[in-house]
C-alpha positions as protocol buffer text, in pm:
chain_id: "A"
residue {
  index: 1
  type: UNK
  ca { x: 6857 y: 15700 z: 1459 }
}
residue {
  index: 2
  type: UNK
  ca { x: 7153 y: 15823 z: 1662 }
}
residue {
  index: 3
  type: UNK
  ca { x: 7383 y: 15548 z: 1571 }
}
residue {
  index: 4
  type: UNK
  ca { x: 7321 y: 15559 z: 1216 }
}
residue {
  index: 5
  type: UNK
  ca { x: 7382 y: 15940 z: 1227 }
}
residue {
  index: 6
  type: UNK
  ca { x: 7694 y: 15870 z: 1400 }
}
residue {
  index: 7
  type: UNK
  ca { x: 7794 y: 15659 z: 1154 }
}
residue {
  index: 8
  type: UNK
  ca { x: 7737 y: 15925 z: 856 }
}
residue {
  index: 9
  type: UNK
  ca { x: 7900 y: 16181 z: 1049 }
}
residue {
  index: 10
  type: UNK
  ca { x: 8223 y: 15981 z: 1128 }
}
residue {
  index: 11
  type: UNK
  ca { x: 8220 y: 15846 z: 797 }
}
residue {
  index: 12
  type: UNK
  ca { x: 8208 y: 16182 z: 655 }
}
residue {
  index: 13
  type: UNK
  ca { x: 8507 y: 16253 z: 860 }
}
residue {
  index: 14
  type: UNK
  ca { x: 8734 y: 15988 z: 801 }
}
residue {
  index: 15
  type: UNK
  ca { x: 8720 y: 16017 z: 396 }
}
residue {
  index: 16
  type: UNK
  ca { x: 8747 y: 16437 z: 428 }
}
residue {
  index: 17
  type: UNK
  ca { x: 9049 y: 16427 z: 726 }
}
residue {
  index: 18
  type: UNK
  ca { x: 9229 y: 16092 z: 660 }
}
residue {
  index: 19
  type: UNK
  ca { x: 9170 y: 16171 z: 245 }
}
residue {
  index: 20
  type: UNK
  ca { x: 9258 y: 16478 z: 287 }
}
residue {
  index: 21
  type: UNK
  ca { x: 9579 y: 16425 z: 442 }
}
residue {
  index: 22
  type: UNK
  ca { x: 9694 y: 16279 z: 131 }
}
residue {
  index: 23
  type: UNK
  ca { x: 9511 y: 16503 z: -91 }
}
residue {
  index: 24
  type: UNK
  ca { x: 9677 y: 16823 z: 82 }
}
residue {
  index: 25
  type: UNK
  ca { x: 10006 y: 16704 z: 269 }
}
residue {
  index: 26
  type: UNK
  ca { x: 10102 y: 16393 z: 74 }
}
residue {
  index: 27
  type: UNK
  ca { x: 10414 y: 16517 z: -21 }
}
residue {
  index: 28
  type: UNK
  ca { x: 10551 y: 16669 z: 289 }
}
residue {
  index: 29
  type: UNK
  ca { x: 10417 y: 16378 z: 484 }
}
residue {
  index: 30
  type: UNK
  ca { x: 10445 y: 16066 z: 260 }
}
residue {
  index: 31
  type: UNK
  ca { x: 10287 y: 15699 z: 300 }
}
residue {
  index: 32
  type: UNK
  ca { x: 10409 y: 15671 z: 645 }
}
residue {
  index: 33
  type: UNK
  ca { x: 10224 y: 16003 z: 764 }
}
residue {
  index: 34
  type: UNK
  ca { x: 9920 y: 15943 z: 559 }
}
residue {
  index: 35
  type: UNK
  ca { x: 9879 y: 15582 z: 787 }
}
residue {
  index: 36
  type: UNK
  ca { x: 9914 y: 15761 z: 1044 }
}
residue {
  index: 37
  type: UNK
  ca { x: 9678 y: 15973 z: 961 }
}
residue {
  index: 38
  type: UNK
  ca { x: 9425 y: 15742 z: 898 }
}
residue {
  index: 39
  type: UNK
  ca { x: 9489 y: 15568 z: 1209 }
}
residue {
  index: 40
  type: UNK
  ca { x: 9491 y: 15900 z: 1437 }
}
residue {
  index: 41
  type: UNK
  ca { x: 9132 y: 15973 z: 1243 }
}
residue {
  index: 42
  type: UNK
  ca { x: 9002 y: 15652 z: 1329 }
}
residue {
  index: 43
  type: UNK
  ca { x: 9122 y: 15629 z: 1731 }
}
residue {
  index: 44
  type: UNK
  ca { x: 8970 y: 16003 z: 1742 }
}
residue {
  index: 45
  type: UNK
  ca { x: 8622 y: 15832 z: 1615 }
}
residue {
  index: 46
  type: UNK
  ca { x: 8650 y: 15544 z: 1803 }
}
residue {
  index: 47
  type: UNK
  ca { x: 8613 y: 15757 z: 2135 }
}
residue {
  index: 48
  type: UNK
  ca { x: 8440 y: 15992 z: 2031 }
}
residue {
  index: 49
  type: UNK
  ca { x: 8089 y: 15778 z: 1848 }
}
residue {
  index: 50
  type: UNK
  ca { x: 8200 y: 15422 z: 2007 }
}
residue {
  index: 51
  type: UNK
  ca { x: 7984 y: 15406 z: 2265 }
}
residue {
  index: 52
  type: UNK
  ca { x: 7694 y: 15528 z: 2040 }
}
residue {
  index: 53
  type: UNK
  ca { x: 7741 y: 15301 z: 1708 }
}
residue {
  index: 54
  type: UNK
  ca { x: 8023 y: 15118 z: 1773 }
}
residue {
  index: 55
  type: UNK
  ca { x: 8254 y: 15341 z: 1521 }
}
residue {
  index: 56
  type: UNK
  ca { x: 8243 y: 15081 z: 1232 }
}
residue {
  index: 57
  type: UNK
  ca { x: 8253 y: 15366 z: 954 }
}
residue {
  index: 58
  type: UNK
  ca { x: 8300 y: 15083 z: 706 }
}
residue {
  index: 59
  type: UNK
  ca { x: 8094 y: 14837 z: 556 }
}
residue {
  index: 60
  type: UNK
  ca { x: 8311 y: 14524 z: 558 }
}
residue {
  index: 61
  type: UNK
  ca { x: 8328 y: 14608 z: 911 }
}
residue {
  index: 62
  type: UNK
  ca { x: 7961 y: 14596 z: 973 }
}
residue {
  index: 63
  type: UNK
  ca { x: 7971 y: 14288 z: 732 }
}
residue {
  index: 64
  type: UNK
  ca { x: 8231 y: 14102 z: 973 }
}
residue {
  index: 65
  type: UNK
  ca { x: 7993 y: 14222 z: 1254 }
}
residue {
  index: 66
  type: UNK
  ca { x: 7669 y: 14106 z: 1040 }
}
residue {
  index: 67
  type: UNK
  ca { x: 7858 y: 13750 z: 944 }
}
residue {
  index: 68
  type: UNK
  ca { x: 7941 y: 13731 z: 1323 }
}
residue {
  index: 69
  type: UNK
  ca { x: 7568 y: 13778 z: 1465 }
}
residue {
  index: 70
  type: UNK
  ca { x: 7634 y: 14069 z: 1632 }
}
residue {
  index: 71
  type: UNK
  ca { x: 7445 y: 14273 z: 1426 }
}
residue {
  index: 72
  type: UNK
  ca { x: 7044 y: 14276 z: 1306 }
}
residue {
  index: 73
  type: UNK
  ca { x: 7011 y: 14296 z: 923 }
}
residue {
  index: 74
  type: UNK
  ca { x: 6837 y: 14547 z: 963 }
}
residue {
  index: 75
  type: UNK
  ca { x: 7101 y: 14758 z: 1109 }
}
residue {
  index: 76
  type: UNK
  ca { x: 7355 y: 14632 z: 876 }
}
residue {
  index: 77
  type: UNK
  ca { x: 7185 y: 14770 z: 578 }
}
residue {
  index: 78
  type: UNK
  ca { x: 7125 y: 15107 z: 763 }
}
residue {
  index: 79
  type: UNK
  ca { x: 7482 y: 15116 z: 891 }
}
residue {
  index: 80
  type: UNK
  ca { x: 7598 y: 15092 z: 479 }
}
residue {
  index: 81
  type: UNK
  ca { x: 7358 y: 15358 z: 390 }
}
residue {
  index: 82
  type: UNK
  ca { x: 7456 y: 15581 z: 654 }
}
residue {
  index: 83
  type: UNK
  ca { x: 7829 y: 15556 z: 552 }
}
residue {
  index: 84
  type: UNK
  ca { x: 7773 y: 15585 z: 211 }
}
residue {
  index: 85
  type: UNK
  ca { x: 7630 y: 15887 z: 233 }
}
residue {
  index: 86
  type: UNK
  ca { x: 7852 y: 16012 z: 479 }
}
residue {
  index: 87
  type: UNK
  ca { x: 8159 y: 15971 z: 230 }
}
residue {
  index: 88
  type: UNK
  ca { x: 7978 y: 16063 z: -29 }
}
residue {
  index: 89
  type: UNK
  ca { x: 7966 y: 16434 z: 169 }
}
residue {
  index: 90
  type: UNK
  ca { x: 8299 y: 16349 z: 249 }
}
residue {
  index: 91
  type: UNK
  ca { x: 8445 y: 16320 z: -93 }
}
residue {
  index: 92
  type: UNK
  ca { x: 8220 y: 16601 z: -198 }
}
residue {
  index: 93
  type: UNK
  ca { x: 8382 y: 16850 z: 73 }
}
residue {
  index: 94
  type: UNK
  ca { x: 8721 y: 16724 z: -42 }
}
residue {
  index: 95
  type: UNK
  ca { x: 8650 y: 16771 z: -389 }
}
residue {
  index: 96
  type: UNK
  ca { x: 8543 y: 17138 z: -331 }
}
residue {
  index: 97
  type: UNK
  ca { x: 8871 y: 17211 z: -116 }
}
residue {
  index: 98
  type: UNK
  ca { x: 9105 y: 17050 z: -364 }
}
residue {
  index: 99
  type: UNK
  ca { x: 8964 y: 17321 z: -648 }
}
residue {
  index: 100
  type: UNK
  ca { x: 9044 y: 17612 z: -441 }
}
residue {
  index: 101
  type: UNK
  ca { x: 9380 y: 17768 z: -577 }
}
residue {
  index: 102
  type: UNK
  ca { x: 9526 y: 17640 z: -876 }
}
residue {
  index: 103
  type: UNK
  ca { x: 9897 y: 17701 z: -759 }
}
residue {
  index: 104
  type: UNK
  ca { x: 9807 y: 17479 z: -430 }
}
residue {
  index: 105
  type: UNK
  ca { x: 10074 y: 17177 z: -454 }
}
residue {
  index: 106
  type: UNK
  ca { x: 9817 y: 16911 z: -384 }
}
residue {
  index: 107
  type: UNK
  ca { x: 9982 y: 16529 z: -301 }
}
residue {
  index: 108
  type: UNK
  ca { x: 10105 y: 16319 z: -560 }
}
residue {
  index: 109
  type: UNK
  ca { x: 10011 y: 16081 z: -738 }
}
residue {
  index: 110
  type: UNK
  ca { x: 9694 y: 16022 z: -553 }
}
residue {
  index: 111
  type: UNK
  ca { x: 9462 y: 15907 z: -847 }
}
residue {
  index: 112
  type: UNK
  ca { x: 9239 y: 16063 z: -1058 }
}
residue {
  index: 113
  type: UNK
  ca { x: 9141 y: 16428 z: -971 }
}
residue {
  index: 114
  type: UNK
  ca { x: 9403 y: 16394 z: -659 }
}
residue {
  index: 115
  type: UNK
  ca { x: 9112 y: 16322 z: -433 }
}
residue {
  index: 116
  type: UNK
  ca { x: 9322 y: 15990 z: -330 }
}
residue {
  index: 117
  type: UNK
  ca { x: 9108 y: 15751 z: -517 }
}
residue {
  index: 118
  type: UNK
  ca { x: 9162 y: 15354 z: -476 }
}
residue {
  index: 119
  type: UNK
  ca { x: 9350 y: 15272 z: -838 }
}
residue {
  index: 120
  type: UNK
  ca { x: 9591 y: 15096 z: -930 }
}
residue {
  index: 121
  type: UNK
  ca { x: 9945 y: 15235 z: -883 }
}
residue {
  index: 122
  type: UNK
  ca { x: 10228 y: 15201 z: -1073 }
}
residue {
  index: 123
  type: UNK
  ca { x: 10389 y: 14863 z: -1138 }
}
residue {
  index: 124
  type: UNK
  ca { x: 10054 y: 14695 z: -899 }
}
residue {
  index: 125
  type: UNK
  ca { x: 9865 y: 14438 z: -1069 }
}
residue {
  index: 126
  type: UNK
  ca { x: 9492 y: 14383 z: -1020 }
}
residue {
  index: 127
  type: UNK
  ca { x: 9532 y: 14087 z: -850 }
}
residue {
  index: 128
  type: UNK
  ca { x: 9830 y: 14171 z: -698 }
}
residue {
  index: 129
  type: UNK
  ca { x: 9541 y: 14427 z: -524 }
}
residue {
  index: 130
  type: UNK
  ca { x: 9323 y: 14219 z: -457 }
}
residue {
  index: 131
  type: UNK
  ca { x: 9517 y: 14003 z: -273 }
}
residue {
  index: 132
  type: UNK
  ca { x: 9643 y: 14277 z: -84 }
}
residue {
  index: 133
  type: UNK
  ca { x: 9278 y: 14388 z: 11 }
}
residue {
  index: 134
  type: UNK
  ca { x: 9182 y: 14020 z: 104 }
}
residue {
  index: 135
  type: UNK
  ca { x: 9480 y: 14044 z: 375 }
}
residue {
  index: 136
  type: UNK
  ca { x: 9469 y: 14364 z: 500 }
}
residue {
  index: 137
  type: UNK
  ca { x: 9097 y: 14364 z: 544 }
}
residue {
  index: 138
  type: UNK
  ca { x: 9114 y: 14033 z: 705 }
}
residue {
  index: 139
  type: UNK
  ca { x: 9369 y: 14163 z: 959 }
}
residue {
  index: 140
  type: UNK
  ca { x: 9199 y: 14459 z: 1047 }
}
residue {
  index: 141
  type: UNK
  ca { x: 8829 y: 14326 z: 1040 }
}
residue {
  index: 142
  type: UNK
  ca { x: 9042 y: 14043 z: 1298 }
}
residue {
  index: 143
  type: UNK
  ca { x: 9153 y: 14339 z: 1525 }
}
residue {
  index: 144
  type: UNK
  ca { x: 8802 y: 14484 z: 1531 }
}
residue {
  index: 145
  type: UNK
  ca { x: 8604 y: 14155 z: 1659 }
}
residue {
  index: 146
  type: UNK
  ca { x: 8844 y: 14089 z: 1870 }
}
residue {
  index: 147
  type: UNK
  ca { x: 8984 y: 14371 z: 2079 }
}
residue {
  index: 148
  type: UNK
  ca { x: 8572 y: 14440 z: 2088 }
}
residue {
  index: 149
  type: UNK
  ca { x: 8519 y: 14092 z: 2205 }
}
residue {
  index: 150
  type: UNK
  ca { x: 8307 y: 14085 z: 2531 }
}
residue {
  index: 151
  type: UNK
  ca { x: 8494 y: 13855 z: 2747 }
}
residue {
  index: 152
  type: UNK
  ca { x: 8844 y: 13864 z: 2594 }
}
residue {
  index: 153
  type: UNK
  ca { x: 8834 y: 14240 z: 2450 }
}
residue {
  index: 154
  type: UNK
  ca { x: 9059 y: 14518 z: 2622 }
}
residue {
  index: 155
  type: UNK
  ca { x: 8741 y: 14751 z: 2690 }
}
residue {
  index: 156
  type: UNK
  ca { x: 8863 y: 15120 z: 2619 }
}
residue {
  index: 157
  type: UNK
  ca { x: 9200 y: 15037 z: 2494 }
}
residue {
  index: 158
  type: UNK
  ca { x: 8972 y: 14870 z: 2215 }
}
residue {
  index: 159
  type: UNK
  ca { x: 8988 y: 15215 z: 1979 }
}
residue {
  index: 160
  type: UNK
  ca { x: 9366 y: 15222 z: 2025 }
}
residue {
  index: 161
  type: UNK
  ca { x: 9427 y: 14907 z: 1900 }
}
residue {
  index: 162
  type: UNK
  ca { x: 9161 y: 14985 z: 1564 }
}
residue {
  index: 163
  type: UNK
  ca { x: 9327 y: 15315 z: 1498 }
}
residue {
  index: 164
  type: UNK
  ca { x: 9712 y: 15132 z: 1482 }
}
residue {
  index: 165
  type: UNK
  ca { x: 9572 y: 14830 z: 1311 }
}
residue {
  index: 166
  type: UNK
  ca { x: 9410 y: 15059 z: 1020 }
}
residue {
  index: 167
  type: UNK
  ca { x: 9741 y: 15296 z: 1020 }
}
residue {
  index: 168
  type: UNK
  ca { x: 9923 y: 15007 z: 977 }
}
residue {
  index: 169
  type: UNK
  ca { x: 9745 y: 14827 z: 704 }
}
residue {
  index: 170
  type: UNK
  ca { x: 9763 y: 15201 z: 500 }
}
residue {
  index: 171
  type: UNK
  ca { x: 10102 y: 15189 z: 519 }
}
residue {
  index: 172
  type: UNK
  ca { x: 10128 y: 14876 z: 392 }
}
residue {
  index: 173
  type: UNK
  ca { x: 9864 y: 14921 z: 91 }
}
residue {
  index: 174
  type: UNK
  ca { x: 9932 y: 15243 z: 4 }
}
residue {
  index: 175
  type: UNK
  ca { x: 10152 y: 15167 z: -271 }
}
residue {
  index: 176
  type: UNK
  ca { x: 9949 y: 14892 z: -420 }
}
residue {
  index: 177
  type: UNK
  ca { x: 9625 y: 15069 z: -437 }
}
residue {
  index: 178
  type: UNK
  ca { x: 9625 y: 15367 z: -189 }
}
residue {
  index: 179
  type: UNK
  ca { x: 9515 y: 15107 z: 26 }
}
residue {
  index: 180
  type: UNK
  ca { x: 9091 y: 15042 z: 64 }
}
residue {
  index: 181
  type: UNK
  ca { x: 8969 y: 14804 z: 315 }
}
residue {
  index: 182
  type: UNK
  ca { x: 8648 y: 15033 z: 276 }
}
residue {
  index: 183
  type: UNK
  ca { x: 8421 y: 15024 z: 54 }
}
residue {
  index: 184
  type: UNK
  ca { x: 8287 y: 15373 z: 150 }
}
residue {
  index: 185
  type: UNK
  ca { x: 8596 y: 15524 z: 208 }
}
residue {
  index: 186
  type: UNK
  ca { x: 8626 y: 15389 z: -186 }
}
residue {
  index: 187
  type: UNK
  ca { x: 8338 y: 15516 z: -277 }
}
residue {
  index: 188
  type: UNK
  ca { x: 8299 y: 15879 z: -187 }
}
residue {
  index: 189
  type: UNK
  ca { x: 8603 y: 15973 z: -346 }
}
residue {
  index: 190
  type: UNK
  ca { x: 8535 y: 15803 z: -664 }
}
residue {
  index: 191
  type: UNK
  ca { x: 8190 y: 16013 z: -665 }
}
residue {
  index: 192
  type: UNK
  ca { x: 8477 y: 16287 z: -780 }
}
residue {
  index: 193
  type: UNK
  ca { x: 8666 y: 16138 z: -953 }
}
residue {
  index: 194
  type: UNK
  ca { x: 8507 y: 15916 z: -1302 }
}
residue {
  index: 195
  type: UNK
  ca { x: 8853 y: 15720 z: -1358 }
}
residue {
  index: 196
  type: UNK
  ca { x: 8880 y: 15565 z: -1046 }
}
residue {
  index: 197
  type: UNK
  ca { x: 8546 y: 15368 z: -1120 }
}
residue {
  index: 198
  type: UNK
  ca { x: 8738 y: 15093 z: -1315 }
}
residue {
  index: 199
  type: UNK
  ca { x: 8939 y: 14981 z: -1000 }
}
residue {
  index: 200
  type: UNK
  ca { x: 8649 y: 15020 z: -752 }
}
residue {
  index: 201
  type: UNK
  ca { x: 8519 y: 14687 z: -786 }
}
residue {
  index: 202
  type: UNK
  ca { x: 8826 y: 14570 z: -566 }
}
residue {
  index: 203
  type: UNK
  ca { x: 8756 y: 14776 z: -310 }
}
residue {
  index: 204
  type: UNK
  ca { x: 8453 y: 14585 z: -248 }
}
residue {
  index: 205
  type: UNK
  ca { x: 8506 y: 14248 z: -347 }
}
residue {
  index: 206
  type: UNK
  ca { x: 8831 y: 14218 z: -136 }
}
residue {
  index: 207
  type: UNK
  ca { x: 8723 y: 14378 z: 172 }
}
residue {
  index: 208
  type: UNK
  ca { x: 8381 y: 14179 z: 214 }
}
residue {
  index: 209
  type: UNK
  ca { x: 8583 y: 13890 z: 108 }
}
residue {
  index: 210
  type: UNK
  ca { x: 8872 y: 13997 z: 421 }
}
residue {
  index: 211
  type: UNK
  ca { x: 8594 y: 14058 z: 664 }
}
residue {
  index: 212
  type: UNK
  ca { x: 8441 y: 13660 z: 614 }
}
residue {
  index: 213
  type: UNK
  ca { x: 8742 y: 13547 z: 600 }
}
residue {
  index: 214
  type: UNK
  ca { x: 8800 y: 13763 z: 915 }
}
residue {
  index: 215
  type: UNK
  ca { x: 8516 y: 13608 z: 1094 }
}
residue {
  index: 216
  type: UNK
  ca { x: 8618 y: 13279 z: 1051 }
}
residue {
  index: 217
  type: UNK
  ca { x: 8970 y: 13347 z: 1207 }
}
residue {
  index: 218
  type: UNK
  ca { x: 8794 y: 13554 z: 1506 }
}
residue {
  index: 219
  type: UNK
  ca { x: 8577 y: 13230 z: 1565 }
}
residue {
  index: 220
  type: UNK
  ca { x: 8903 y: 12959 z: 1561 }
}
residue {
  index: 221
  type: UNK
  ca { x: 9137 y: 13175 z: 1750 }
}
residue {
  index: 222
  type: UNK
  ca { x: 8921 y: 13393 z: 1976 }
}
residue {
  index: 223
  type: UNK
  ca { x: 8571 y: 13404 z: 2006 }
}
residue {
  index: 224
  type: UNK
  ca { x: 8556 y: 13427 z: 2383 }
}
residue {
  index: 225
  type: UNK
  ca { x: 8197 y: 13609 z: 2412 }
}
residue {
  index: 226
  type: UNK
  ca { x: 7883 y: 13547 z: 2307 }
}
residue {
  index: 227
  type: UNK
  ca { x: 7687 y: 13730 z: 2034 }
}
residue {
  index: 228
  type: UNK
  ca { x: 7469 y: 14086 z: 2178 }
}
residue {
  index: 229
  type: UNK
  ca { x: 7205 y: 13986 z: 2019 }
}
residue {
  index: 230
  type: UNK
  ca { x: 7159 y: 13671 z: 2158 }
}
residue {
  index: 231
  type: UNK
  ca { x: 7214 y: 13783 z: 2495 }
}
């Protein structure tokens, strides 16, 4: 029960901090600060629920780890609920800060309702998303497995490595889609926000289709240990 809670709470953070940077400092801080921020949120979780659940806070994550027998079935489809709901209470939190003060100067163009929903943004194509979800998922789903890896991991440096990898991938997707590679971080957001619903199959289609495709690069060009579970 402790590692699914673990995964609730840090999901719950990572949608209400990393969201919320762009929800309440997106202009001061732009694309560049809000990948940062996402990164920073995620290296903070890594340490401080790693050792308990393993930090995935995403599905496609725990799908990677799923495709990659190093997780039960079981716990996969507890892991997803537990993060669902977790940015579900996320979003929700979010939502109710972003209606306090109607002068506030919330951050840009962050989607529908400024809760920095997963859309489209201007002059990005849906496949032109896609594509970009396919590829940045991949990459980071790659950096997870491996850095994690048993034999050829880096142990505690692990987290570092998944916070810059994630920062780095926002940067990068921000201005295509506000950047996913999370279904739940997708999801609780869009609770708030009706309009963002008609992008949100992307946001799980292309990271589940990153994370296979990440599994199959972790098992050409890595794969030094063996699965836990068959350990």
């Amino acid at each position: 029960m402790k590692k699914y809670l673990a995964e609730f709470f840090g999901t719950m953070f990572l949608v209400l901090l990393a969201c919320g940077s762009a929800v309440l400092a997106g202009p001061s801080i732009g694309g560049l600060g809000i990948g940062l921020c996402f990164g920073l949120v995620l290296v903070c979780l890594c340490y401080a629920i790693g050792n308990v659940s393993g930090c995935h806070v995403n599905p496609a994550v725990s799908f990677g780890m799923f495709v990659c027998g190093k997780m039960t079935l079981k716990d996969f489809v507890g892991y997803v609920i537990a993060q669902l709901a977790g940015a579900a209470v996320g979003g929700g939190l979010l939502y109710l800060l972003s209606q306090t003060g109607a002068d506030f100067n919330f951050g840009g163009v962050t989607g529908a309702n400024n809760l920095a929903t997963n859309v489209l943004q201007p002059g990005a194509t849906t496949l032109m998303a896609l594509i970009a979800e396919v590829l940045l998922t991949m990459f980071f789903v790659f950096i997870v497995l491996s850095s994690t890896d048993e034999k050829c991991g880096f142990g505690n440096f692990a987290g570092l490595a998944i916070g810059l990898g994630l920062g780095l991938v926002n940067i990068v997707g921000i201005p295509v889609d506000n950047c996913s590679v999370n279904p739940a971080r997708s999801f609780g957001p869009a609770l708030f926000s009706p309009d963002a619903w008609g992008d949100f199959w992307i946001m799980v289609v292309g990271p589940l289709a990153g994370a296979a495709l990440a599994v199959i690069l972790y098992r050409l060009a890595v794969n030094c240990g063996r699965p836990a579970q068959q350990q």
